[in-house]
C-alpha positions as CSV (number, residue, x, y, z in Angstrom):
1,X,-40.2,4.4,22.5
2,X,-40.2,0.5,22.7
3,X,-38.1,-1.4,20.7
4,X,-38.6,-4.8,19.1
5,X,-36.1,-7.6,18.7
6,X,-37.8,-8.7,15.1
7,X,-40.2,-6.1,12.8
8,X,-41.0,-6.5,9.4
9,X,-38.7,-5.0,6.9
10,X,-42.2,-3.3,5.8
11,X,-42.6,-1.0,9.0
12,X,-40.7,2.0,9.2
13,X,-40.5,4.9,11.8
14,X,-40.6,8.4,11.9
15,X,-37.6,10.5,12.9
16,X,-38.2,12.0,16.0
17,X,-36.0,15.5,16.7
18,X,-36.5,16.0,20.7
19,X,-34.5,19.4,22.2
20,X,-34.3,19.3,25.9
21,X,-33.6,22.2,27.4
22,X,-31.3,23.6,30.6
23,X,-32.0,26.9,32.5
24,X,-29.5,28.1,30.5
25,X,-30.3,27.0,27.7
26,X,-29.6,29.2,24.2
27,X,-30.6,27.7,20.7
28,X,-28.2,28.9,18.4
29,X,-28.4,26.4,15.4
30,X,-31.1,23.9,14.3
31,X,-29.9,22.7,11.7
32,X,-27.9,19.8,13.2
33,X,-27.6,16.9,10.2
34,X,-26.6,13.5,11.7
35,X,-25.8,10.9,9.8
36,X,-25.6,7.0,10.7
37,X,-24.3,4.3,9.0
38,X,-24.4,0.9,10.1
39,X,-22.2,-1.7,7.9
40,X,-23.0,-5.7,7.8
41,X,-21.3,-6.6,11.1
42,X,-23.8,-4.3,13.0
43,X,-21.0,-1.5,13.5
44,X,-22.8,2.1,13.9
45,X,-20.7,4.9,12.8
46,X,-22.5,8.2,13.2
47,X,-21.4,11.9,12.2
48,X,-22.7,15.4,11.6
49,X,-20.9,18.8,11.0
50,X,-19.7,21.3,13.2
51,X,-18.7,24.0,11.0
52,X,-21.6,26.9,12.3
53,X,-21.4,25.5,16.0
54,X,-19.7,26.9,18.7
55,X,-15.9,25.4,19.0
56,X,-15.3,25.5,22.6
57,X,-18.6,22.5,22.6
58,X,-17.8,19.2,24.3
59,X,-20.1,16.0,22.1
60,X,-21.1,12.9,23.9
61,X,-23.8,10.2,22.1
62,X,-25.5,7.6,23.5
63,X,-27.6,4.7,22.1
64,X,-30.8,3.2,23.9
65,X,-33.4,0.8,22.8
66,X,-35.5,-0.7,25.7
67,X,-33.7,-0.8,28.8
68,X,-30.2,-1.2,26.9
69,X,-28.0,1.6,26.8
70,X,-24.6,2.1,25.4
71,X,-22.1,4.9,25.9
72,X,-20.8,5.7,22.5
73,X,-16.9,6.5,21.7
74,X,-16.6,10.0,19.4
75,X,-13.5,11.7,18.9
76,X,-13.5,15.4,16.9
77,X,-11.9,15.3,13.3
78,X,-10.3,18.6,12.8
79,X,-9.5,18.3,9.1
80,X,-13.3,17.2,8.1
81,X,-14.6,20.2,10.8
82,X,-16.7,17.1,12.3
83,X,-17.7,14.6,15.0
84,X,-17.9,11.0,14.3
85,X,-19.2,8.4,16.9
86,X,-18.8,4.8,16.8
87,X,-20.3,1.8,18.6
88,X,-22.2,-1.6,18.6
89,X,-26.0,-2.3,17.4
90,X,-27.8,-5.4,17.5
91,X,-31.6,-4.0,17.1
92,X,-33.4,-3.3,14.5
93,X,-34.6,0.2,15.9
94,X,-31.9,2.5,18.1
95,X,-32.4,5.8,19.5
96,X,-29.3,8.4,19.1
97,X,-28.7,11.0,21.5
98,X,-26.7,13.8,21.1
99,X,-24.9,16.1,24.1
100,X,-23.6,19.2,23.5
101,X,-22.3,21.1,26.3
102,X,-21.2,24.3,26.8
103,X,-20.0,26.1,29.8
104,X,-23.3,28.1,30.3
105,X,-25.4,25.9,28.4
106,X,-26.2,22.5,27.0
107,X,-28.6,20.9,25.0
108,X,-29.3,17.0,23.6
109,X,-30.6,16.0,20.5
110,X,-32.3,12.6,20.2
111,X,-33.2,10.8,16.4
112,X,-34.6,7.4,16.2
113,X,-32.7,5.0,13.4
114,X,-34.0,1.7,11.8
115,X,-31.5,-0.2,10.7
116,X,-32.8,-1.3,7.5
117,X,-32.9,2.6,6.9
118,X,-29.1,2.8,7.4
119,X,-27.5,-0.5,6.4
120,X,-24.7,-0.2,3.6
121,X,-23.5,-3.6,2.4
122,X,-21.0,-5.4,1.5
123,X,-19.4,-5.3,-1.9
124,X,-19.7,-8.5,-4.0
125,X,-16.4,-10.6,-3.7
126,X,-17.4,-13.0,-6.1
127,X,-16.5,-11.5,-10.0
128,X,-15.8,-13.2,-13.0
129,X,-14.4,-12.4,-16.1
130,X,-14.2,-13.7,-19.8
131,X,-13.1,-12.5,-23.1
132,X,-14.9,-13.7,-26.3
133,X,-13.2,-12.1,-28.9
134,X,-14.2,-8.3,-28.7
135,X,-16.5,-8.7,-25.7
136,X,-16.4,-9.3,-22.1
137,X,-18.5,-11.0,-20.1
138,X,-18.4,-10.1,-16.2
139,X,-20.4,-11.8,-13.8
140,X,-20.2,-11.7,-10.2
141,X,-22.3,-12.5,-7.3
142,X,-23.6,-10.5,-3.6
143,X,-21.5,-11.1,-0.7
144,X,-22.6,-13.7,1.6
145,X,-22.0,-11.5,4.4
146,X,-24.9,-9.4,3.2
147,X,-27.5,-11.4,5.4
148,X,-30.9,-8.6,5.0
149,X,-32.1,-10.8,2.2
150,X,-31.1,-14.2,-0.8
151,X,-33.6,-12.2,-3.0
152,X,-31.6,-11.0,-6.0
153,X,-34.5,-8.5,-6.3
154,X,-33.0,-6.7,-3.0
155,X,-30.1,-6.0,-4.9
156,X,-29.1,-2.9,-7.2
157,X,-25.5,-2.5,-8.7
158,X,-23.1,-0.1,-10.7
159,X,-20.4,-1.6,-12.7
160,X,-17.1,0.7,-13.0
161,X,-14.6,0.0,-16.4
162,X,-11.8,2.2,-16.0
163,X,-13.2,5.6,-15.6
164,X,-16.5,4.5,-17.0
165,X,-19.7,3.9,-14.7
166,X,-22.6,1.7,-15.5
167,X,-26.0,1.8,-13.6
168,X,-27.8,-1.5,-13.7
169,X,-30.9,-2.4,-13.5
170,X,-32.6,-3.9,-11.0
171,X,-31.8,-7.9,-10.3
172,X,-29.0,-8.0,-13.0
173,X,-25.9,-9.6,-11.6
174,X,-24.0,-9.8,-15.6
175,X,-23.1,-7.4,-18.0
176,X,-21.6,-7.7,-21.5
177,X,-19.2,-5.3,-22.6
178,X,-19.1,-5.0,-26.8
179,X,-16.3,-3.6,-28.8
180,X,-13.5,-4.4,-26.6
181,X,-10.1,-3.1,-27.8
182,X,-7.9,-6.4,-27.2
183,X,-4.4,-4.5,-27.1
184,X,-6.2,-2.3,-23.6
185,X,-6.1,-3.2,-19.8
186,X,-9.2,-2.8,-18.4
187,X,-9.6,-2.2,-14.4
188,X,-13.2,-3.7,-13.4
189,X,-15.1,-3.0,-9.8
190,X,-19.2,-3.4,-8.8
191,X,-20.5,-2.2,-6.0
192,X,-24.2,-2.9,-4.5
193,X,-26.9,-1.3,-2.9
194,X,-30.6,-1.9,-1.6
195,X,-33.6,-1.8,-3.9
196,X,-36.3,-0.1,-2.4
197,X,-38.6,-3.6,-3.0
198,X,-36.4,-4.8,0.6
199,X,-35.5,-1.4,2.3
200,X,-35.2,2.5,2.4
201,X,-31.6,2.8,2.6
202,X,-29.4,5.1,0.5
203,X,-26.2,3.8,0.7
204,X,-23.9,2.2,-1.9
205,X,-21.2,-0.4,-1.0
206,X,-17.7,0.5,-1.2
207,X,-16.0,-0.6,-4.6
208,X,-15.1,-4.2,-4.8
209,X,-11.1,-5.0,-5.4
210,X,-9.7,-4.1,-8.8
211,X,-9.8,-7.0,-11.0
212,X,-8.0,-6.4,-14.4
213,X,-7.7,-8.3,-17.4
214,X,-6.2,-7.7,-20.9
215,X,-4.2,-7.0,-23.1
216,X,-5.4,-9.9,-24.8
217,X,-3.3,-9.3,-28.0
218,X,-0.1,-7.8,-29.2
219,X,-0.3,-4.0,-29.9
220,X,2.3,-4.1,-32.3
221,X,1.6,-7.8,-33.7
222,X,4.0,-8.5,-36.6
223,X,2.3,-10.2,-39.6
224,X,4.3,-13.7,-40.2
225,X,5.2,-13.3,-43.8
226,X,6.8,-10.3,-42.5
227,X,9.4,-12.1,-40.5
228,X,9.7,-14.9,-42.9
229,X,10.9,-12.4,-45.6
230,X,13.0,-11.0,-43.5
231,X,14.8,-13.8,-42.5
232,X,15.5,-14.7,-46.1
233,X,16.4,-11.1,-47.3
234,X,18.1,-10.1,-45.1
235,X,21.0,-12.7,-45.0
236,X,21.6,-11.9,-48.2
237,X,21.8,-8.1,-47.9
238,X,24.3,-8.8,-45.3
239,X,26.6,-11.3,-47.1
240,X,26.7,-8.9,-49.9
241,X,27.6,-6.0,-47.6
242,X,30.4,-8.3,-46.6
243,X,32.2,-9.1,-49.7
244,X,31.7,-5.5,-51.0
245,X,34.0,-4.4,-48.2
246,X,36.0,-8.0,-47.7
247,X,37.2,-9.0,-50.9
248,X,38.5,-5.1,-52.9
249,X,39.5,-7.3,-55.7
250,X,35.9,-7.7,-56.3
251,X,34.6,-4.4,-57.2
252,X,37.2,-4.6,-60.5
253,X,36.1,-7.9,-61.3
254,X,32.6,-6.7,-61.3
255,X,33.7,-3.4,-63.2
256,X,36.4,-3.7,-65.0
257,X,38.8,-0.7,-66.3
258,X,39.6,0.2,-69.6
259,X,42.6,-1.1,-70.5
260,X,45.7,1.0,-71.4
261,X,48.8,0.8,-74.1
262,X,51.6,-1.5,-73.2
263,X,55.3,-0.5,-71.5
264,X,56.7,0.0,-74.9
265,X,54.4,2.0,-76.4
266,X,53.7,4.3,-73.4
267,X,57.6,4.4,-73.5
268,X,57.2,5.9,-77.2
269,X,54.6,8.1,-76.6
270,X,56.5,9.8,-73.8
271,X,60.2,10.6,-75.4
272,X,59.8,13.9,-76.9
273,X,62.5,13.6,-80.1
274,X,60.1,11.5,-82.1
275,X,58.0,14.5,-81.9
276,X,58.5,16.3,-84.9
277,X,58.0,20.3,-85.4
278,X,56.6,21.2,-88.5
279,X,57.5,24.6,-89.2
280,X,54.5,26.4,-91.9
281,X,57.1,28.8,-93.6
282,X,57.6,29.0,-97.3
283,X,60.9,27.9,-99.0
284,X,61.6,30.0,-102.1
285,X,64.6,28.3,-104.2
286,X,65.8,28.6,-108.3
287,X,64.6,26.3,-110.9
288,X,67.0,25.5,-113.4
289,X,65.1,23.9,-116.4
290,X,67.2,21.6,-119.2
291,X,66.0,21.0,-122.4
292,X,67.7,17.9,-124.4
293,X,67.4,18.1,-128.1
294,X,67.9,15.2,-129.6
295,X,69.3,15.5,-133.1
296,X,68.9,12.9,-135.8
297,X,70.2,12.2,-139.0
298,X,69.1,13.1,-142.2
């Protein structure tokens, strides 16, 4: 294979899966899936599973393009069940190769990359936000460090509102958010990928930083003639509340009581020998009667 400092972004290659055989050899799984990533500073990070190969395997990887050659570092992540190699790219076309070695066989497995296939860039780091009444406008731009291309038509991104994802379409670096509740936070990140006008690859950026706005109002806004009759009431109530349970001559002042008799008369009406009893039997007694006759002369 011969690799070439500059190719157009149009050519593409083929994979190429190569086994190469020991004495010893036994092919027990072909079903190997790499996967390479390559991120904007030209750092290759490549991994594939190892849950249905053999456990006792030792991994090694290597890079080559032209006469180069570069020992790759790859370490065994337990949790994940997988192998993950790192190293250092500066072509635009690599070949990976793969040893697995056991103690009574081995085998390599070699894959040609282009980088424009494998490139995930960088999120944009430029947003901006503004709120016009119930709508926000969010506008951001790509990262400079995303060097494959100025062409905004390379570029492809998904907008994430809290929980909520949007899918953009192609070129559109703005979106307008309607019916914005103004007593919410909302949590805003875009992330970016290639259009397939400027390359094959599949990857997404990572989400940019959080940037959060709102609220941009009160939730429990009090309505200004509210206060101000409150302020004017309730003084009153108060200072009324006061004197009810200040002053106790006022409560008889307010309501007077009946008046009563005098000393003297009370005096009278309580000393019980003015109280006469009047007994209802009958008296039976003699009537004399007189009759005066008056004589007169002849």
């Amino acid at each position: 294979m011969i690799c070439k400092e500059r190719l157009p972004r149009v050519a593409r290659f083929p994979f190429i899966l190569v086994l190469i055989l020991t004495p010893s050899f036994t092919f027990a799984n072909d079903t190997v899936n790499f996967t390479c990533i390559m991120n904007m500073k030209n750092h290759l990070r490549c991994f594939w599973s190892i849950t249905n190969l053999n456990k006792n395997a030792v991994y090694s990887a290597d890079i080559t393009c032209q006469n180069s050659h570069q020992i790759l570092s790859c370490s065994q992540i337990v949790e994940k069940d997988a192998v993950e190699c790192n190293g250092h790219v500066t072509q635009e076309d690599f070949i990976l190769k793969v040893n697995i070695s056991l103690p009574t066989l081995s085998y390599r497995i070699r894959k040609t990359f282009h980088t424009g296939d494998i490139v995930k860039p960088e999120p944009p780091d430029n947003i901006m936000i503004s709120n016009n009444l119930t709508k926000l406008e969010i506008n951001w731009t790509h990262s400079e460090e995303n060097r494959f291309s100025e062409n905004p038509i390379c570029y492809k991104y998904e907008l994430k509102i809290n929980d909520e994802v949007v899918t953009l379409p192609d070129v559109q670096s703005s979106y307008i958010k309607q019916d914005v509740d103004v007593t919410r936070t909302y949590a805003i990140q875009v992330r970016v990928k290639q259009t397939m006008a400027c390359g094959n690859s599949i990857y997404w950026s990572d989400w940019s930083s959080v940037r959060k706005v709102g609220p941009f109002e009160n939730k429990y806004r009090v309505n200004p003639w509210a206060i101000t009759v409150i302020a004017l009431v309730l003084p009153m109530l108060l200072l009324a509340v006061l004197l009810l349970c200040k002053c106790q001559r006022l409560p008889k002042k307010l309501f007077p009581p009946i008046p009563g008799p005098s000393v003297n008369v009370q005096n009278l009406l309580d000393k019980d020998n003015y109280i006469q009893d009047l007994s209802s039997r009958c008296v039976h007694h003699d009537t004399e009667v007189v009759h005066t006759v008056e004589e007169r002369n002849a």
